[in-house]
N, C-alpha and C positions, 0 to 999 in steps of 0.2 A: 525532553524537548529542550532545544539550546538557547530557545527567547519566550518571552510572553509575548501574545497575542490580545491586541487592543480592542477592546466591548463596545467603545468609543465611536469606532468607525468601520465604515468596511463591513464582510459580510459579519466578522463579531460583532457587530452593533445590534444586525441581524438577528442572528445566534440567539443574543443575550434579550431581547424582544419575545421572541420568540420563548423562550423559557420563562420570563418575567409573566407571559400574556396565560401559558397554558399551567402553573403552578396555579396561578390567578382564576383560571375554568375549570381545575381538578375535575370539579365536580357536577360541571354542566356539558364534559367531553363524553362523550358514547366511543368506544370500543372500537369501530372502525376508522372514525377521526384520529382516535390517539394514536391508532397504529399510522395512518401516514401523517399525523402531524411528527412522532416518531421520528419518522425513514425523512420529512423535511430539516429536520434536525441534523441527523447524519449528512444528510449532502450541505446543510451550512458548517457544521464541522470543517466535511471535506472541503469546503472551498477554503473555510478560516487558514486550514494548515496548507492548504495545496502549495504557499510559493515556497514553504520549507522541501516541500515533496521531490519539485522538481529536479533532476539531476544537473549537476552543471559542465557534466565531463563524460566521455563515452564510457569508462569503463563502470564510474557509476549508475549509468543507465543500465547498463550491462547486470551488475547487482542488481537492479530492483529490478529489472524484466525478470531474470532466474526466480527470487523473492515471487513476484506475484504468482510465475505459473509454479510454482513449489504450491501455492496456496490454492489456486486451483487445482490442480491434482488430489491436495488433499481435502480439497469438497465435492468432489467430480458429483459424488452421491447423492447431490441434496438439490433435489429439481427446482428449486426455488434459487438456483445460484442467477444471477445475473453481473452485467458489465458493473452495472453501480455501487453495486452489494461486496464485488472487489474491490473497486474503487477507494470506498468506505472503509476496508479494512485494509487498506492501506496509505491511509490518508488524506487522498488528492481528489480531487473531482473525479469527472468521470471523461469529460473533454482531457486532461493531463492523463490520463490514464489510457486513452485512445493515441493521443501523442508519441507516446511513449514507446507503442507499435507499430508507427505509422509506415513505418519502414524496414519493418519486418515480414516476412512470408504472411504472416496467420497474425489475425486478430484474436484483441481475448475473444472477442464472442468466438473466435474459430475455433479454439481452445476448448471452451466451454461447449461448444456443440459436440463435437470427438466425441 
């Protein structure tokens, strides 16, 4: 990562709430909460990093379009893949991550359906 990212404000403010609140309910969280409190997690991540994500040049977009569907491909397998679940794994929202093809033939979800 080439900066830190402030807890202060913004969706890390968020973020950091959010982990403070659910370390704090360890033990009053059931199993299916932790899981999407979990997956709320990851998408405050993604947004924390998302304006690192964004490309600011066509041929970097160009890299991380190749980059994500290299990644989709190599999860074609796992029916549980979704847009977000990409997203997430590669840093950025899931709106930046929509952006990203908006101008391409095929969406990830198109991708993903193949």
């Amino acid at each position: 990562m080439a900066h830190a990212y402030p807890l202060t404000d913004g969706p890390g403010a968020v973020l950091a709430s959010l982990v403070s609140s659910a370390v704090g309910q360890r033990v009053t969280i059931g199993d299916r909460s932790a899981s999407r409190l979990g997956e709320a997690g990851l998408h405050l991540v993604a947004g924390t990093l998302s304006d690192a994500a964004q490309p600011n040049d066509s041929a970097a977009a160009d890299a991380l379009r190749l980059q994500v569907l290299n990644y989709i491909r190599a999860h074609l397998a796992d029916p549980a893949l979704t847009h977000a679940q990409v997203a997430a794994a590669h840093c950025m929202a899931a709106r930046t991550l929509h952006r990203l093809f908006e101008h391409e033939p095929h969406t990830v979800t198109d991708y993903i359906r193949v």
